[in-house]
N, CA, C and O atoms as a GROMACS GRO file, in nm:
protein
  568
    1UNK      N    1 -22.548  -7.095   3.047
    1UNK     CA    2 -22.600  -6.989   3.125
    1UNK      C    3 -22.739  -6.956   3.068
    1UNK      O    4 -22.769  -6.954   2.949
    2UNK      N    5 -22.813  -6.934   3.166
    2UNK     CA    6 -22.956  -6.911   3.134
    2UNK      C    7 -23.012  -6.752   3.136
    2UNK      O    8 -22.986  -6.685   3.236
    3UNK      N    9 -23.080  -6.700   3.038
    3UNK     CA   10 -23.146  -6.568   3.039
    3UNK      C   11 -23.264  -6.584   3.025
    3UNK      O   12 -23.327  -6.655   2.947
    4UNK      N   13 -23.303  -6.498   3.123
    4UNK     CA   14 -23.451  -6.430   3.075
    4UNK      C   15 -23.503  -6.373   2.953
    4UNK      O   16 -23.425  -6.316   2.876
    5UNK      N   17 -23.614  -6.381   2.929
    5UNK     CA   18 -23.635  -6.331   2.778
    5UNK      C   19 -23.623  -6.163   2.742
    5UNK      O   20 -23.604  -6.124   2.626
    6UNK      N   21 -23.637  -6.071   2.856
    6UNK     CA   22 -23.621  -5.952   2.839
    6UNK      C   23 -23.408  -5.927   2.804
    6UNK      O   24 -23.334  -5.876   2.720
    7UNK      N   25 -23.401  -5.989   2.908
    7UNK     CA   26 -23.227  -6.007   2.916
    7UNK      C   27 -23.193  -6.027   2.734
    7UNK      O   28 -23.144  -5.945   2.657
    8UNK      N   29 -23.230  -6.139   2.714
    8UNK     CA   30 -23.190  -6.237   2.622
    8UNK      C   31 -23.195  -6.113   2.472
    8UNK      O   32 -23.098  -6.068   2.411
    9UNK      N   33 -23.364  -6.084   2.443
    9UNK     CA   34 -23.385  -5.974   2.382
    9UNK      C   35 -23.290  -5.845   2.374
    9UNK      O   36 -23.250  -5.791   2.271
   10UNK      N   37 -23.265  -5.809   2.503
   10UNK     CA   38 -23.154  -5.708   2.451
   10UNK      C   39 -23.034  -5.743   2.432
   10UNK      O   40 -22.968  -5.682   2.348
   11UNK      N   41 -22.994  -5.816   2.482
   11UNK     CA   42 -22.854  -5.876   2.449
   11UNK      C   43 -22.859  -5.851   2.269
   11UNK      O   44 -22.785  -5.764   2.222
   12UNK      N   45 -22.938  -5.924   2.188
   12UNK     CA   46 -22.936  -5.938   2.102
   12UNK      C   47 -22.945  -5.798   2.012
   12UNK      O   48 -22.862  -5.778   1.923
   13UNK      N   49 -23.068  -5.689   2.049
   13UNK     CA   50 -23.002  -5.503   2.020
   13UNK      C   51 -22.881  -5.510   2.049
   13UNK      O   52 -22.808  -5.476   1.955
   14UNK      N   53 -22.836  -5.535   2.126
   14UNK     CA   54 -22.671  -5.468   2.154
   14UNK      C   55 -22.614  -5.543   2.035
   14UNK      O   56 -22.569  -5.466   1.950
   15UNK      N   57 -22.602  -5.665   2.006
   15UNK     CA   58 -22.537  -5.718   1.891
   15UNK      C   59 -22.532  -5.656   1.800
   15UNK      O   60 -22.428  -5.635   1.737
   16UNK      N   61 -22.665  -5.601   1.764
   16UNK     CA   62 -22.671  -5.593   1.621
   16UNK      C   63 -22.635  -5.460   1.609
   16UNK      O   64 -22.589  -5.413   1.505
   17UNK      N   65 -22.657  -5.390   1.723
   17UNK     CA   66 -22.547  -5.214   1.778
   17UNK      C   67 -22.429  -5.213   1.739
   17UNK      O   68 -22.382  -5.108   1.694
   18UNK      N   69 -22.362  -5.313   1.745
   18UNK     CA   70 -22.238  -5.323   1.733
   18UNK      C   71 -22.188  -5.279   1.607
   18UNK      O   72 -22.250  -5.300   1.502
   19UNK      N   73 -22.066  -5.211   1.614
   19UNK     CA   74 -22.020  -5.125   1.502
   19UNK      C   75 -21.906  -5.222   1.412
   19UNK      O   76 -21.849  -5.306   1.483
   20UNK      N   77 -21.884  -5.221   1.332
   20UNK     CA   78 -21.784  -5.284   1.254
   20UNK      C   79 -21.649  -5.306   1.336
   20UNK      O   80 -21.613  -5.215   1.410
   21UNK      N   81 -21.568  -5.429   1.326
   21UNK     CA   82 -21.469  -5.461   1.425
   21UNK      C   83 -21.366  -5.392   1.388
   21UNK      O   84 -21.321  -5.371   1.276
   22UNK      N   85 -21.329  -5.358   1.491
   22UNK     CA   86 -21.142  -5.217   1.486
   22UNK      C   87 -21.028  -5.274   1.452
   22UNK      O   88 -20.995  -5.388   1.484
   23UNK      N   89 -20.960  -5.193   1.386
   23UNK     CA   90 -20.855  -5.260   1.318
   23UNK      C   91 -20.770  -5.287   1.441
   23UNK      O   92 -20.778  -5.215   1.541
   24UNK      N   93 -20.684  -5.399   1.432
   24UNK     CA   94 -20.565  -5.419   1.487
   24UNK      C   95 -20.514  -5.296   1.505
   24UNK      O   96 -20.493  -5.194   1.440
   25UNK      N   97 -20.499  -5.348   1.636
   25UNK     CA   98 -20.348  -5.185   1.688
   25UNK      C   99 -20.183  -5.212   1.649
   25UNK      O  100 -20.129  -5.313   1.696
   26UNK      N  101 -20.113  -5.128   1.571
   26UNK     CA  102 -19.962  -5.126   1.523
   26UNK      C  103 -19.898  -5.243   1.619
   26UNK      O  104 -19.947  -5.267   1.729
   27UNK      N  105 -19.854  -5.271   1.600
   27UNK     CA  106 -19.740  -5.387   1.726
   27UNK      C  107 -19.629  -5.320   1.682
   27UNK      O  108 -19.588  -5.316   1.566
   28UNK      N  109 -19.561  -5.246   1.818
   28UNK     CA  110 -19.432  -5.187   1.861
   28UNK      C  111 -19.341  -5.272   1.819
   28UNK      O  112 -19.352  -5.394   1.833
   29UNK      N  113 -19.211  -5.194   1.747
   29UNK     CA  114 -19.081  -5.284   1.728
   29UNK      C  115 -19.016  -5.306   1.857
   29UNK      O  116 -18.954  -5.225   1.926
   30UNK      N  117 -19.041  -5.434   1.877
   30UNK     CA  118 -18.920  -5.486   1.984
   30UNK      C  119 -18.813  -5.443   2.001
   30UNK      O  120 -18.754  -5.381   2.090
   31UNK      N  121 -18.776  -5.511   1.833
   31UNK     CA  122 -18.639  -5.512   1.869
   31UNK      C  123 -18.568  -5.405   1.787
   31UNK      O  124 -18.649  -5.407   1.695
   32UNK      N  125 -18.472  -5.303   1.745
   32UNK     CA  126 -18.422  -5.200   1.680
   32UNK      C  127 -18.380  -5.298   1.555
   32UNK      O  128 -18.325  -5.408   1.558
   33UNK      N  129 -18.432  -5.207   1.428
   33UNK     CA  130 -18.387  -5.259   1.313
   33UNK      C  131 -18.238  -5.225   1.316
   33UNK      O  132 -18.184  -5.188   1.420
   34UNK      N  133 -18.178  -5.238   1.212
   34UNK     CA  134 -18.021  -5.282   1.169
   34UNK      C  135 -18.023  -5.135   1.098
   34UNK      O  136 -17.907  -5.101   1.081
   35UNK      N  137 -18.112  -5.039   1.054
   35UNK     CA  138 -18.052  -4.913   1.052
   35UNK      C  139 -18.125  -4.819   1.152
   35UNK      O  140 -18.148  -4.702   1.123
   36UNK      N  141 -18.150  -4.857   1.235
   36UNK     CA  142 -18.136  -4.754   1.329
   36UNK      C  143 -18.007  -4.762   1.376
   36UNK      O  144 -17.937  -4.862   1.359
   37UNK      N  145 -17.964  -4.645   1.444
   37UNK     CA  146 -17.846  -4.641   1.527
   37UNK      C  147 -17.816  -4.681   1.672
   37UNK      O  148 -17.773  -4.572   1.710
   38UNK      N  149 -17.809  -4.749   1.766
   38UNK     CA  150 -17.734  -4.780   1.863
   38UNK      C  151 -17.626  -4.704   1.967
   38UNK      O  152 -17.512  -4.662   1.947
   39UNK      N  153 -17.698  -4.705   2.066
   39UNK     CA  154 -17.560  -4.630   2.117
   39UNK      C  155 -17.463  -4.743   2.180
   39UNK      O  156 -17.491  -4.863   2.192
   40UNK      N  157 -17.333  -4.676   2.221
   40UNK     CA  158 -17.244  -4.784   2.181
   40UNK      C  159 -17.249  -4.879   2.341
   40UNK      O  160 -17.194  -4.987   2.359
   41UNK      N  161 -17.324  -4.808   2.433
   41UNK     CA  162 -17.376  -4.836   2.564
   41UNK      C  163 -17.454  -4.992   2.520
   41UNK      O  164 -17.409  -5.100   2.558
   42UNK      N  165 -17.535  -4.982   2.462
   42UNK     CA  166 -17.590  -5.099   2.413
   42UNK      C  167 -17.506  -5.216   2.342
   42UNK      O  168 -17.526  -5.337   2.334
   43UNK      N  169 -17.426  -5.151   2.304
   43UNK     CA  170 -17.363  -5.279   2.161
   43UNK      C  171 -17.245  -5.306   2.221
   43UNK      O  172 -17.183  -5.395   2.163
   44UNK      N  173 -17.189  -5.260   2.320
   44UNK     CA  174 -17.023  -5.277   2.385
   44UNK      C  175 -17.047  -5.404   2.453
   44UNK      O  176 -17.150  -5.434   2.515
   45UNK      N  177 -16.911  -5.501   2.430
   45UNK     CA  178 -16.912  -5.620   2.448
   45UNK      C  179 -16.795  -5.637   2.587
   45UNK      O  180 -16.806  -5.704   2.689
   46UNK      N  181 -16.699  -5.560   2.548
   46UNK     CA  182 -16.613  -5.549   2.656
   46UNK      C  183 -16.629  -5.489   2.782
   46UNK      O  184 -16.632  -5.366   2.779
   47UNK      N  185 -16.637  -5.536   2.876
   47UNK     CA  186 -16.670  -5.447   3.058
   47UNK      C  187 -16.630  -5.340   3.074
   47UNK      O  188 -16.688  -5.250   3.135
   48UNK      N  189 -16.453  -5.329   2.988
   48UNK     CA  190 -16.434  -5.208   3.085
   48UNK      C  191 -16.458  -5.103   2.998
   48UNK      O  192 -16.501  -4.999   3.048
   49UNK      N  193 -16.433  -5.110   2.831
   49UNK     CA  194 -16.519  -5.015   2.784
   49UNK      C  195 -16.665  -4.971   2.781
   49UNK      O  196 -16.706  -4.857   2.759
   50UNK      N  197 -16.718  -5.053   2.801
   50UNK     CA  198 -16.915  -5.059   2.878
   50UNK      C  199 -16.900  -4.989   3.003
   50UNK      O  200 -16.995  -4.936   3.060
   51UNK      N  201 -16.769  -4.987   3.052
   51UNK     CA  202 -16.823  -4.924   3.189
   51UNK      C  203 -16.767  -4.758   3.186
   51UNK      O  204 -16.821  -4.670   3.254
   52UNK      N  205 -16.653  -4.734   3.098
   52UNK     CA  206 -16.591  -4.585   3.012
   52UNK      C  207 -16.722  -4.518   2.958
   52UNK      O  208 -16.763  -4.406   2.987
   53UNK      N  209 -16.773  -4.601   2.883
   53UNK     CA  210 -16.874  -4.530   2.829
   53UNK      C  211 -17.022  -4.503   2.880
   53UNK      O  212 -17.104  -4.420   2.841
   54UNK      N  213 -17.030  -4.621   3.002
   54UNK     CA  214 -17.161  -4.595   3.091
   54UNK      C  215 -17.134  -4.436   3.190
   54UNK      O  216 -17.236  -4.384   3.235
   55UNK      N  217 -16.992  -4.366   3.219
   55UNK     CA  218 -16.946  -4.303   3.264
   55UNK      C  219 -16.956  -4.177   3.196
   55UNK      O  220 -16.962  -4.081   3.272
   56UNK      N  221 -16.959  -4.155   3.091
   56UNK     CA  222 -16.909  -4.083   2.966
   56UNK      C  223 -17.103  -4.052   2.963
   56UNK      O  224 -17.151  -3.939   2.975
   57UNK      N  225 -17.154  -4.128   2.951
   57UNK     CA  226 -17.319  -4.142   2.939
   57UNK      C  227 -17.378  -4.062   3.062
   57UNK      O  228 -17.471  -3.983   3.049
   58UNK      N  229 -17.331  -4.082   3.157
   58UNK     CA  230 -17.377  -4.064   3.308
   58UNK      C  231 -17.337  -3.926   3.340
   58UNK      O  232 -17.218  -3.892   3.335
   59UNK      N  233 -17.438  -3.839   3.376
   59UNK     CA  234 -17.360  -3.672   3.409
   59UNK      C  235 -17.343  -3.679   3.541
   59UNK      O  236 -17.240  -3.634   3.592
   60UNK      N  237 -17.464  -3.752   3.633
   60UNK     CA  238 -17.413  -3.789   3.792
   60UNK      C  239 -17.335  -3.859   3.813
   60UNK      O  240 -17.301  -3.845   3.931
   61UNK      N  241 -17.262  -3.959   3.747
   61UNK     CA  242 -17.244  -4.069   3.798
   61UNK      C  243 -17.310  -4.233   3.846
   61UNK      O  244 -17.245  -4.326   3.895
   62UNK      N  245 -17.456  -4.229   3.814
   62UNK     CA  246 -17.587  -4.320   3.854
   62UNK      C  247 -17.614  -4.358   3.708
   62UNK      O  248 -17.640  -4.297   3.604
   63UNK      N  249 -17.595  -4.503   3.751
   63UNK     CA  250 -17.635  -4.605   3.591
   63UNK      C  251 -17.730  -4.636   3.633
   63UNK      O  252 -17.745  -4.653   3.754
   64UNK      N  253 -17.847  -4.656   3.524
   64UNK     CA  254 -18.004  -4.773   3.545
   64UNK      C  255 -17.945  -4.912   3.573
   64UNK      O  256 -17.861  -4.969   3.503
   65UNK      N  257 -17.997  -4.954   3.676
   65UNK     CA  258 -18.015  -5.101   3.730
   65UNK      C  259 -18.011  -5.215   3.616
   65UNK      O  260 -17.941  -5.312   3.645
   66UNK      N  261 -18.082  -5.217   3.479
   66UNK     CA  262 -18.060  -5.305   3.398
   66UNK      C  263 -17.938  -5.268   3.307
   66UNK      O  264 -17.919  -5.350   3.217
   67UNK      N  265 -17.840  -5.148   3.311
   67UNK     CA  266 -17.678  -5.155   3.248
   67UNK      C  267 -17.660  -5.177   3.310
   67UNK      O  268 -17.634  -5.288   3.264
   68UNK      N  269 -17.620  -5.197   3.496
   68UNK     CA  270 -17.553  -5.226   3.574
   68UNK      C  271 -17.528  -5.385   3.572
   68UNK      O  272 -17.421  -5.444   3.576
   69UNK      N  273 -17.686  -5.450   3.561
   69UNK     CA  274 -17.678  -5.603   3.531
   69UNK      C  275 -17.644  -5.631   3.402
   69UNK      O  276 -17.594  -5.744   3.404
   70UNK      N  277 -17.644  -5.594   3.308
   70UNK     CA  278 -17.500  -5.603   3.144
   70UNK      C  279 -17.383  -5.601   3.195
   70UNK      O  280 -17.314  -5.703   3.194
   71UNK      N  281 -17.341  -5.485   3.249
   71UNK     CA  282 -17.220  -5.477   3.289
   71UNK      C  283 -17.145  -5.636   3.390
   71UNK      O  284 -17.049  -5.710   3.363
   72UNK      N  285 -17.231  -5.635   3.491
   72UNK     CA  286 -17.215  -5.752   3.533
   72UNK      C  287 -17.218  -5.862   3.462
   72UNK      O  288 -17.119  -5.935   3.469
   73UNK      N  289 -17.262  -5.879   3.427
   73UNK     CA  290 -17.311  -6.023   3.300
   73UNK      C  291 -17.192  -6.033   3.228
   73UNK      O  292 -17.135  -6.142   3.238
   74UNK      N  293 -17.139  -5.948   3.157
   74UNK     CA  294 -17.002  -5.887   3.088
   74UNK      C  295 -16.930  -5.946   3.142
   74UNK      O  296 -16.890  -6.048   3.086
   75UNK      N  297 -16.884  -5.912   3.267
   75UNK     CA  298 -16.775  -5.940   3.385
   75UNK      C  299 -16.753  -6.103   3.417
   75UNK      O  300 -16.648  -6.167   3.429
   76UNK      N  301 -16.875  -6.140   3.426
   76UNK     CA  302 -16.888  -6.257   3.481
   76UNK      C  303 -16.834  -6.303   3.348
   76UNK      O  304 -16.711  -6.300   3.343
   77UNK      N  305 -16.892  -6.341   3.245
   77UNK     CA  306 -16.862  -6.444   3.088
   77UNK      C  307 -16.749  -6.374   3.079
   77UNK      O  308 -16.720  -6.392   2.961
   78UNK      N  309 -16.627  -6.273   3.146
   78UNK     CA  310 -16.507  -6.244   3.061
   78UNK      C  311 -16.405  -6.353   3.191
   78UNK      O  312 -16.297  -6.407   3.166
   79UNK      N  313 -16.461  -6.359   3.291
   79UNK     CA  314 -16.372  -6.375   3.386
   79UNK      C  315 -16.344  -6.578   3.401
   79UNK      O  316 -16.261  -6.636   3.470
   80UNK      N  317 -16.432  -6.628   3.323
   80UNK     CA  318 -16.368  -6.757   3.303
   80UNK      C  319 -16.293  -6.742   3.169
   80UNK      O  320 -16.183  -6.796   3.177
   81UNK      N  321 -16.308  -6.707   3.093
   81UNK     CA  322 -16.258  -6.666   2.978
   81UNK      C  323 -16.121  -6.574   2.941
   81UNK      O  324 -16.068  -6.547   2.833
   82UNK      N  325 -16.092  -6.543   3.070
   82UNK     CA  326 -15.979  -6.415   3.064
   82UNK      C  327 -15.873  -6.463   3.005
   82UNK      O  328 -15.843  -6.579   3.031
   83UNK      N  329 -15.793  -6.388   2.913
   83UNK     CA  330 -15.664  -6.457   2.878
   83UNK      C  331 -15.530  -6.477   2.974
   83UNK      O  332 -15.503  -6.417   3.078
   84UNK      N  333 -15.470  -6.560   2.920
   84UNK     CA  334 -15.420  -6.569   3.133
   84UNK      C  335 -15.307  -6.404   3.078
   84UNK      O  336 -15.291  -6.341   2.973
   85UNK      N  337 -15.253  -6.396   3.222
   85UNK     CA  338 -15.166  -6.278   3.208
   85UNK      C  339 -14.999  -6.319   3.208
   85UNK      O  340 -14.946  -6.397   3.287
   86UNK      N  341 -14.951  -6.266   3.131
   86UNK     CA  342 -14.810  -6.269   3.116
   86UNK      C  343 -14.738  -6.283   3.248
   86UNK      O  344 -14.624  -6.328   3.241
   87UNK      N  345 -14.785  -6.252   3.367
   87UNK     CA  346 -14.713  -6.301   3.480
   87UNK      C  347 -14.736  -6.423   3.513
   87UNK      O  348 -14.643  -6.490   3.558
   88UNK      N  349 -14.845  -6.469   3.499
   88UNK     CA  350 -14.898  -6.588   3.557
   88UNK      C  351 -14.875  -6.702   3.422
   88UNK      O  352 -14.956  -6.739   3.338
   89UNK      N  353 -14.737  -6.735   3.439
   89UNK     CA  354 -14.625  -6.822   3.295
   89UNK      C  355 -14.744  -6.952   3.369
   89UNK      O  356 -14.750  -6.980   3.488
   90UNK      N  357 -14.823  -7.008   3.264
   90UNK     CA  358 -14.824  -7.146   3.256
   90UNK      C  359 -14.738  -7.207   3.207
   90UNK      O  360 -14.644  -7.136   3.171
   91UNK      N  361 -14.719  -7.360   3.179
   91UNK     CA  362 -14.673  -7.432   3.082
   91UNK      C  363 -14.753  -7.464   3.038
   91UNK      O  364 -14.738  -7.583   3.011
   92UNK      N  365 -14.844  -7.428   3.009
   92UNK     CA  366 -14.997  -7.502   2.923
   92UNK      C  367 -14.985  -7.439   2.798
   92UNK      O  368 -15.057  -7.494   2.714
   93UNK      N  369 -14.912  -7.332   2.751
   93UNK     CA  370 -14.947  -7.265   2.646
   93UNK      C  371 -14.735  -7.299   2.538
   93UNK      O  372 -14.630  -7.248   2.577
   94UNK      N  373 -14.750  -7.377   2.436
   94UNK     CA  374 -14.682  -7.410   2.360
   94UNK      C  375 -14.554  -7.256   2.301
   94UNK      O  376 -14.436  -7.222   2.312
   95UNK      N  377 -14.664  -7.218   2.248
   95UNK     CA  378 -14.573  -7.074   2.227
   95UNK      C  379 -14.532  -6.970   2.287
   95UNK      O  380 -14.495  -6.872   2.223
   96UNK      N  381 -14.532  -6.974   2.413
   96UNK     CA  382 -14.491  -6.872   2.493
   96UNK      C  383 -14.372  -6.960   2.610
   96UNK      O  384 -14.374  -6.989   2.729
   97UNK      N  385 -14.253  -6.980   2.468
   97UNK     CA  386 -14.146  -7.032   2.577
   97UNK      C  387 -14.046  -6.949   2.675
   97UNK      O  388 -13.998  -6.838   2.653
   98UNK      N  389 -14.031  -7.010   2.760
   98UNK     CA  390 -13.904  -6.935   2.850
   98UNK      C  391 -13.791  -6.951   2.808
   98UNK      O  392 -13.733  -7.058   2.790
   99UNK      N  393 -13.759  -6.860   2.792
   99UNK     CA  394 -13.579  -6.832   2.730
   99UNK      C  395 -13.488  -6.995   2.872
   99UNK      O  396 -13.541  -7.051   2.968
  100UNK      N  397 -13.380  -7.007   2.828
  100UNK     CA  398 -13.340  -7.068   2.912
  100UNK      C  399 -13.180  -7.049   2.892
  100UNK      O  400 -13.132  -7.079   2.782
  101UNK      N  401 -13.097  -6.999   2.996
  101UNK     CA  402 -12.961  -6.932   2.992
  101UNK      C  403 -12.880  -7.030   3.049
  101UNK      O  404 -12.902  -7.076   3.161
  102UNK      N  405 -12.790  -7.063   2.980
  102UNK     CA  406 -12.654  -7.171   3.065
  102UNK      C  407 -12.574  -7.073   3.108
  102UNK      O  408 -12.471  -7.121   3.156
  103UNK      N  409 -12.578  -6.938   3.110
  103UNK     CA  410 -12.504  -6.878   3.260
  103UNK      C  411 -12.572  -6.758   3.288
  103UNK      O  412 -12.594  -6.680   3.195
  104UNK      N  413 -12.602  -6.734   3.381
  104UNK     CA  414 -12.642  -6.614   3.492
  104UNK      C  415 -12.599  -6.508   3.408
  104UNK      O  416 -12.484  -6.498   3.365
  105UNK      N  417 -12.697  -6.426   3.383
  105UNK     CA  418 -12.628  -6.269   3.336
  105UNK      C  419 -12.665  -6.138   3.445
  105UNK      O  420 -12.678  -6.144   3.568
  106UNK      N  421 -12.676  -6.034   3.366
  106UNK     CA  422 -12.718  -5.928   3.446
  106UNK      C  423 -12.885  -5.924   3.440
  106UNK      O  424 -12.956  -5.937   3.340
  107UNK      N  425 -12.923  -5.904   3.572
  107UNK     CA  426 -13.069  -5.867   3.595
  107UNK      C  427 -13.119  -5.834   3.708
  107UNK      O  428 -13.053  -5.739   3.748
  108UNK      N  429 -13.189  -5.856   3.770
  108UNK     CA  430 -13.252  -5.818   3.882
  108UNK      C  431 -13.255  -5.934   3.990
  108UNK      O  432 -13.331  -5.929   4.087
  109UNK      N  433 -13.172  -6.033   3.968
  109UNK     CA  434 -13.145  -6.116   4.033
  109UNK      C  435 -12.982  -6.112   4.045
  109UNK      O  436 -12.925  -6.218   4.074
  110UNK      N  437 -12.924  -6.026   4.030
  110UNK     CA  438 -12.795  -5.999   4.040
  110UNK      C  439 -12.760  -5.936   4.157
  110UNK      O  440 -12.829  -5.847   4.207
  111UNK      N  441 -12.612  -5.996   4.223
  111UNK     CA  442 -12.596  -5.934   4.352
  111UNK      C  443 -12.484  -5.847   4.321
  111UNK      O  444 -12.406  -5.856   4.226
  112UNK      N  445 -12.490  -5.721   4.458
  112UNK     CA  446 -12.405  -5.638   4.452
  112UNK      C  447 -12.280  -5.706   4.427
  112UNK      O  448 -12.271  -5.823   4.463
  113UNK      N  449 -12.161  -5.636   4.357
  113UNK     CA  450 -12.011  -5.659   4.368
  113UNK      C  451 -12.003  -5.570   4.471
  113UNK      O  452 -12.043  -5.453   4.469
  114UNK      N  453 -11.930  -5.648   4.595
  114UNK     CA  454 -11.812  -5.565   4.674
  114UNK      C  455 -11.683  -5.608   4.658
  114UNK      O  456 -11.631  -5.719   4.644
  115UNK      N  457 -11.626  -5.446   4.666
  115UNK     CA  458 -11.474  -5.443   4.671
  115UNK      C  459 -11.416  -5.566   4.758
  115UNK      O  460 -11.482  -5.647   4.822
  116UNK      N  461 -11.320  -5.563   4.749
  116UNK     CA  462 -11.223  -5.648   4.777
  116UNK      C  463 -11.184  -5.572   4.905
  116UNK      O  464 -11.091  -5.497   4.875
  117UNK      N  465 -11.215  -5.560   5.034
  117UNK     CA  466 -11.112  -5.497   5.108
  117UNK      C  467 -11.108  -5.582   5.250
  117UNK      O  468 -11.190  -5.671   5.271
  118UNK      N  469 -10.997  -5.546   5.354
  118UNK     CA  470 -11.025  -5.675   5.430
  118UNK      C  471 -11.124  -5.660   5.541
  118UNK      O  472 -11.191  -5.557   5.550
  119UNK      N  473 -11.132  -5.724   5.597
  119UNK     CA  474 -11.327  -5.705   5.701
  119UNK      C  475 -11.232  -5.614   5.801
  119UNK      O  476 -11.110  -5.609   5.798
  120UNK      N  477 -11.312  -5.551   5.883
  120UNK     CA  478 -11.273  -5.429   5.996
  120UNK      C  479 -11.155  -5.338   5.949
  120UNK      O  480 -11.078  -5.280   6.026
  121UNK      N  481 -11.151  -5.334   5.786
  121UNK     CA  482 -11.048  -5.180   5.790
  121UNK      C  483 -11.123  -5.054   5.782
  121UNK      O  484 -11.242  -5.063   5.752
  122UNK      N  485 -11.070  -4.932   5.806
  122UNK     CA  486 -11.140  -4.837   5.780
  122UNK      C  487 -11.200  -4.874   5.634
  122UNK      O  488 -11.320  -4.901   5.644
  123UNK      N  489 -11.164  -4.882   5.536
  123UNK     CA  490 -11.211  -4.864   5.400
  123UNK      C  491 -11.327  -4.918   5.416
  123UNK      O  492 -11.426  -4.852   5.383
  124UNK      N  493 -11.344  -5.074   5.480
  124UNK     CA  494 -11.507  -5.135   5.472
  124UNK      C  495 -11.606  -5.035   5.530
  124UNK      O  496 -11.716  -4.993   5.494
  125UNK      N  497 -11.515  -5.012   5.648
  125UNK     CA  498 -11.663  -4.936   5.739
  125UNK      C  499 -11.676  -4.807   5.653
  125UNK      O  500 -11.783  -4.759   5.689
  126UNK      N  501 -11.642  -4.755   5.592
  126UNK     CA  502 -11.678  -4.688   5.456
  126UNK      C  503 -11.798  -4.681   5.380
  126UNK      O  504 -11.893  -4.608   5.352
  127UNK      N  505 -11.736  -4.819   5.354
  127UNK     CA  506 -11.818  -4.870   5.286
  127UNK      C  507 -12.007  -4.908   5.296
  127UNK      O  508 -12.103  -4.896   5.221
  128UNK      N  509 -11.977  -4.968   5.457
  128UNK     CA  510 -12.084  -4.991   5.492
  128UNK      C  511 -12.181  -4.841   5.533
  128UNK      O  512 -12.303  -4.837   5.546
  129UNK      N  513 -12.104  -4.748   5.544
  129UNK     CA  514 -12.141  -4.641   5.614
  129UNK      C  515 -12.211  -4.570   5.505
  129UNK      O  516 -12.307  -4.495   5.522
  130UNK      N  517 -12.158  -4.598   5.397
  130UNK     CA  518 -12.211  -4.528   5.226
  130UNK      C  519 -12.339  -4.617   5.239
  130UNK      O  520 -12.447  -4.558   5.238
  131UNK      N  521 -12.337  -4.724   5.248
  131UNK     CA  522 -12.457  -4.809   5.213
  131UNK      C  523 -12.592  -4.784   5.302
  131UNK      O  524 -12.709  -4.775   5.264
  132UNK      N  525 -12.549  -4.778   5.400
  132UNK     CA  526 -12.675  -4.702   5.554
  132UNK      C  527 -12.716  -4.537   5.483
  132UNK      O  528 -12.830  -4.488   5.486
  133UNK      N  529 -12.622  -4.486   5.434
  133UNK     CA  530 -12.664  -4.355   5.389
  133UNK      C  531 -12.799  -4.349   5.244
  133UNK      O  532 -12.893  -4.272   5.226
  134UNK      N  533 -12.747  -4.475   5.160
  134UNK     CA  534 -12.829  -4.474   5.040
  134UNK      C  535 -12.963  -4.558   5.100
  134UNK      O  536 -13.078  -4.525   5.069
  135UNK      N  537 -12.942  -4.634   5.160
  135UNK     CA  538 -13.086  -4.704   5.267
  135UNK      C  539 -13.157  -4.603   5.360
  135UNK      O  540 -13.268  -4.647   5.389
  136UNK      N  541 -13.140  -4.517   5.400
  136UNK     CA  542 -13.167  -4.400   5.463
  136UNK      C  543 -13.227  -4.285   5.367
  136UNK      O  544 -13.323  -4.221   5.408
  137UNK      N  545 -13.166  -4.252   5.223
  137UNK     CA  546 -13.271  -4.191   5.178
  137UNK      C  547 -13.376  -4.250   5.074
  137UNK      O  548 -13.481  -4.200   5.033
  138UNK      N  549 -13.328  -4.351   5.049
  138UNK     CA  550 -13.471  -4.443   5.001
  138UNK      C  551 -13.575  -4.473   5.089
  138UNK      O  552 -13.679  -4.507   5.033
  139UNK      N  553 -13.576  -4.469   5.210
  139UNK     CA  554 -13.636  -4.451   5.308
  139UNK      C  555 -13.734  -4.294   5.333
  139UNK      O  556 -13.840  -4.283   5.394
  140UNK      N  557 -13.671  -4.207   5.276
  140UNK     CA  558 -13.722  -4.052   5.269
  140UNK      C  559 -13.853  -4.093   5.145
  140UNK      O  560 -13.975  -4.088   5.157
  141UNK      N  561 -13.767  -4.133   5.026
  141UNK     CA  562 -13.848  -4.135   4.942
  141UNK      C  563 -13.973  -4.170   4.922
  141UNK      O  564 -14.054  -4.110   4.851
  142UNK      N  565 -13.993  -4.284   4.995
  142UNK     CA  566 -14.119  -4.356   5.012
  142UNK      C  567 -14.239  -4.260   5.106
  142UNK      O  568 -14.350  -4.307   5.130
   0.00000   0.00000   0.00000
């Protein structure tokens, strides 16, 4: 680039104007040292306590947009990872065997005992008539 000599000339006052160079400006901590404190909003690893305590944090109810995406993030890396649930029996897992019974006991797969009585006596229709009554107020209940 080319200057004129008046140009050129002052350029060179201004140089020598120039005041001693400024110190560096502080550089902000990024990241929180190891004794500062943390709230537990930050450091919670688990979703649903991250989300107890985003609640607990929140006087409206309204989380900032970047806990909401933690929270999510959370969710997502727990949900391939989930431990399976006690209903859902694999056989993939060695130590969690199923009992196995050589005879039928009592449980919830057990059927009513009925009496012994013969079909169309009064006593059955009794019987059946007791049974419409207890089906009838389980029916209330609900």
């Amino acid at each position: 680039m080319s200057f004129d000599p008046r140009s050129l000339e002052r350029l060179r006052e201004l140089g020598r104007q120039l005041p001693a160079r400024l110190p560096e400006p502080e550089k902000p901590a990024a990241a929180p040292k190891a004794s500062q404190v943390r709230h537990r909003v930050e450091t919670e690893k688990n979703p649903e306590e991250l989300f107890r305590e985003l609640m607990k944090a929140s006087q409206d109810g309204t989380v900032p947009e970047h806990l909401m995406d933690r929270l999510k993030q959370l969710e997502a890396q727990r949900k391939p990872s989930a431990p399976p649930s006690p209903f859902n029996s694999n056989n993939d897992s060695p130590d969690l065997a199923v009992p196995v019974r050589s005879q039928p006991g009592p449980g919830k797969n057990t059927q009513p005992k009925r009496p012994k009585v013969a079909p169309g006596s009064e006593e059955e229709s009794l019987y059946v008539a007791f049974g419409q009554l207890l089906l009838e107020d389980e029916g209330d209940d609900v």
